[in-house]
C-alpha positions in Angstrom: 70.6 74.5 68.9 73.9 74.6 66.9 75.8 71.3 66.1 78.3 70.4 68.8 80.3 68.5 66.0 80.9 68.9 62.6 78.3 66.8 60.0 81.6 65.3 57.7 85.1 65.2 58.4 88.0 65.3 55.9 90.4 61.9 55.7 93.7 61.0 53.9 93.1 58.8 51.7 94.6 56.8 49.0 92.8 56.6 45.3 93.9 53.7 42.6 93.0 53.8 39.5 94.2 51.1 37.5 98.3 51.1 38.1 98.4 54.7 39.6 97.9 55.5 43.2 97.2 58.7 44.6 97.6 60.3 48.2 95.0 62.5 48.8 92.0 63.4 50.9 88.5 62.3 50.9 85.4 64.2 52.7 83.1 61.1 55.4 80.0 61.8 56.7 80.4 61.4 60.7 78.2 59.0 62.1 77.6 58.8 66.1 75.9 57.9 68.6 73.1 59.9 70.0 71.2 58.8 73.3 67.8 60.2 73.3 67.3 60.8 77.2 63.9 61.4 79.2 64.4 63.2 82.5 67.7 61.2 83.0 66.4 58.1 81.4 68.3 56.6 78.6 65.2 55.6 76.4 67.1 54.9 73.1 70.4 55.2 71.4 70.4 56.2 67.5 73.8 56.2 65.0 73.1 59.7 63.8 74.6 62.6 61.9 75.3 65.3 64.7 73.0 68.0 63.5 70.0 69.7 63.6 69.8 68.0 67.0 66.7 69.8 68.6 64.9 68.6 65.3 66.1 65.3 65.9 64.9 64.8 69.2 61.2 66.6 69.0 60.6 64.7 65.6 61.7 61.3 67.3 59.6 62.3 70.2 56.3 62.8 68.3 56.5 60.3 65.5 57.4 57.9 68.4 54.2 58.7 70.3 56.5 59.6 73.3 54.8 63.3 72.7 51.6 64.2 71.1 52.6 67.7 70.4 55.6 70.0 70.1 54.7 71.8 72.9 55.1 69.2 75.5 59.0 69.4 74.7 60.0 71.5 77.5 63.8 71.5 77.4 65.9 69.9 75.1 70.1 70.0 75.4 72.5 68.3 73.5 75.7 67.4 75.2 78.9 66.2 74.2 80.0 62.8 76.1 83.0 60.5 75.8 81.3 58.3 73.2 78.8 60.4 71.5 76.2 62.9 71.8 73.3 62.5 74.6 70.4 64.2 73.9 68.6 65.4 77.1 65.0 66.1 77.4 62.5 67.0 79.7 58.6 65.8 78.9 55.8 66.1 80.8 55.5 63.6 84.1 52.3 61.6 82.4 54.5 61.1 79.3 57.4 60.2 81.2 55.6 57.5 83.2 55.0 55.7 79.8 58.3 55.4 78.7 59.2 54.1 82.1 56.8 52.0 82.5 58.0 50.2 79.2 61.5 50.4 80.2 60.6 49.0 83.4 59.2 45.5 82.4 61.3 45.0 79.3 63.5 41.8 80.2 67.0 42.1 78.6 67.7 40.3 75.3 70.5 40.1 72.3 70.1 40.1 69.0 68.7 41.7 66.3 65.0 42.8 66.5 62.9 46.1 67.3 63.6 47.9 70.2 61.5 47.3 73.2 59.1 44.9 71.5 58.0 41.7 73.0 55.3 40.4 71.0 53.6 40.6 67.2 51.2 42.9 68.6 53.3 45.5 69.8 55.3 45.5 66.7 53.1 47.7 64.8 51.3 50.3 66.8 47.8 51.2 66.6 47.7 54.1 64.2 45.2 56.9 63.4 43.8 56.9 59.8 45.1 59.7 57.7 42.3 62.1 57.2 40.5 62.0 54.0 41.0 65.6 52.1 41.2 67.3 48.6 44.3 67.4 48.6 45.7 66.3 44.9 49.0 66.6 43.2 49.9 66.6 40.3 52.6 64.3 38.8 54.5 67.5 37.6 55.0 68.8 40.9 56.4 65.4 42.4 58.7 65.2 39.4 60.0 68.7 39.8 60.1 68.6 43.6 62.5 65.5 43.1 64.5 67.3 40.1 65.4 70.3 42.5 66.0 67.8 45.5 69.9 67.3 45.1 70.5 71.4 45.4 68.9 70.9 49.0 71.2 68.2 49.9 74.7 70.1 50.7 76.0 67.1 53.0 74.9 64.9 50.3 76.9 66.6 47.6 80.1 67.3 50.1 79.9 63.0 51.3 77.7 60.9 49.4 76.6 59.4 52.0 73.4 60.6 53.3 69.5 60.2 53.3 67.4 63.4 52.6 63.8 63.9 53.9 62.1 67.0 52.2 58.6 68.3 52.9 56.5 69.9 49.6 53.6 71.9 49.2 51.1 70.9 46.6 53.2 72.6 43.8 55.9 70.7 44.8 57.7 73.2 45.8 60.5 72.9 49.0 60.3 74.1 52.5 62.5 71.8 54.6 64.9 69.5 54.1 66.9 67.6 56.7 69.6 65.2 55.6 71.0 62.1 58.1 73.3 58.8 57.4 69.8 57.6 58.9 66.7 57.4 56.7 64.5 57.3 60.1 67.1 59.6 61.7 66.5 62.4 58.2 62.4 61.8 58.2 62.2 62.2 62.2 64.6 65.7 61.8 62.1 66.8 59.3 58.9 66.0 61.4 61.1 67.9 64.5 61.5 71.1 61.9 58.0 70.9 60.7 56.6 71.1 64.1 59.0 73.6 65.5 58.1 75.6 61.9 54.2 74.9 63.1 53.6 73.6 59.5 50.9 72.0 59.0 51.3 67.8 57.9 48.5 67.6 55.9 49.0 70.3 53.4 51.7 68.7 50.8 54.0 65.7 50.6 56.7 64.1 51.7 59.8 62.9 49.5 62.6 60.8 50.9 65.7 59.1 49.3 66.0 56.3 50.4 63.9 52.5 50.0 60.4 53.2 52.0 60.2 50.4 54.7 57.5 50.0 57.2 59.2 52.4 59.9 59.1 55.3 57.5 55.3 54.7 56.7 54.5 53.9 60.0 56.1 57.5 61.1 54.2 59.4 58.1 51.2 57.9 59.2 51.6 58.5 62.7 51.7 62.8 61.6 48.9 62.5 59.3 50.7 63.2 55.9 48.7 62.6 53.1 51.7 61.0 50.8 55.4 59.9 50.5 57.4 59.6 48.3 59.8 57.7 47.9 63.3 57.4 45.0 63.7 53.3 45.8 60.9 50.7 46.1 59.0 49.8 49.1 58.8 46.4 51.3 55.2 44.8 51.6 54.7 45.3 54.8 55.3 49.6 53.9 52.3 48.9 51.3 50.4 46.9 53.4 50.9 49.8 56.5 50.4 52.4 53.9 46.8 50.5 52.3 45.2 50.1 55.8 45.7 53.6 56.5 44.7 55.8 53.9 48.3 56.8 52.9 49.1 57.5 49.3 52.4 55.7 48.4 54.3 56.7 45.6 58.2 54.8 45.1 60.4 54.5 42.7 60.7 57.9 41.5 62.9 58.4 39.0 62.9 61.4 35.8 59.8 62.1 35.4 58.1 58.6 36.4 56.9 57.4 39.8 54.8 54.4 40.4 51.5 54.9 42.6 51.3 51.8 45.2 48.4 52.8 47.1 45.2 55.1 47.3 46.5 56.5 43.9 43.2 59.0 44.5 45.3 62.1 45.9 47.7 61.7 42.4 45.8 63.6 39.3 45.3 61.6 36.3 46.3 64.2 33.6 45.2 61.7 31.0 41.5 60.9 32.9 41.3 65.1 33.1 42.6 66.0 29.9 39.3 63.3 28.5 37.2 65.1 30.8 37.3 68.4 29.6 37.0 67.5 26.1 33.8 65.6 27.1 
């Protein structure tokens, strides 16, 4: 699915630097909205970059527990409207009935909150533990994976205004990388490209650039990666999210430091090894 808009757009601007002003033009990320739609059912509207839309809306779908696998997408078209982008998708009927169902008893309310949540319990899902494994990496390969992020980021360099959300193997070395003015909207675009790839989430890592809040560990979780990454620090509640289910959480990242949060077991200890073999 190609992009049915353009990622940025190029403005006239004015620059002033001290006493001097310049005319001149100035390269914006577009931002608009996308409604995510379920056999005709609006289910959620997201501010998103307009691209890599098919990505978008599987990866929503799955780390959103509206699917549980990339093959129950059966159609997915992106169409241009008035005010945006809607997103139309077709899902199996028993998956359809769910979203309904929800949409059907949610009363209407203002303000600012989660979407389609009425009470504490529903706020946080019940999630699946990730699966214990051997996986390990070393700190090496997370630094160098973050070093050689920024030559994956093209809207990044051309706006600087976008989130990136890169998948790594073990060596850190990249295989995807989707970019968004959303953090959520870059991480669900990269679970969309994984799945349609048919990679497999638990062999490597996940690095995004952006602070790690609870949604972003909460979606991580949800696909069974073993570890993310991310360049700013986390809230609690990510930690906490990230603790109860077996996620490694690594933030902060900067040149060649990262700070392990939680279940620091899947980071090597080059230190602890280096001792070991001269034991």
């Amino acid at each position: 699915m190609t992009s049915i808009k353009p990622a940025h757009a190029t403005l006239p601007i004015r620059r002033h630097r001290g006493d001097d002003a310049i005319e001149g033009a100035h390269t914006v990320a577009v931002e608009t909205p996308v409604a995510l739609v379920y056999q005709g059912l609006s289910h959620v509207v997201m501010m998103a970059t307009p691209a890599d839309l098919a990505d978008f809306g599987l990866g929503f779908s799955l780390s959103e527990r509206v699917l549980t696998s990339a093959g129950e997408l059966k159609s997915i078209e992106a169409v241009e409207a008035d005010q945006g982008i809607v997103l139309r998708m077709t899902i199996p009927h028993e998956r359809f009935q769910a979203i309904f169902d929800q949409h059907r008893y949610l009363p209407g309310r203002t303000g600012c909150g989660l979407c389609g949540v009425e009470s504490l319990d529903q706020a946080v899902p019940e999630l699946p533990r990730v699966p214990d494994s051997d996986f390990v990496v070393q700190p090496a390969a997370v630094y160098d994976a973050f070093e050689r992020l920024d030559g994956f980021q093209p809207e990044k360099r051309a706006t600087g205004a976008v989130h990136a959300a890169a998948w790594c193997t073990p060596d850190g070395a990249i295989r995807i990388v989707r970019e968004d003015v959303g953090r959520h909207n870059a991480l669900d675009k990269l679970i969309g490209a994984m799945a349609r790839a048919g990679l497999s989430f638990g062999e490597g890592f996940c690095l995004i650039t952006s602070r790690c809040s609870y949604e972003m560990v909460q979606k991580a979780v949800q696909m069974g990666m073993p570890m993310l990454a991310a360049i700013s620090a986390p809230t609690t509640f990510a930690v906490d999210l990230a603790e109860r289910h077996n996620l490694t959480l690594l933030a902060l990242a900067r040149q060649a430091t990262f700070t392990v949060f939680c279940h620091g077991y899947r980071v090597a200890d080059p230190v602890f090894m280096e001792a070991s073999l001269q034991a």
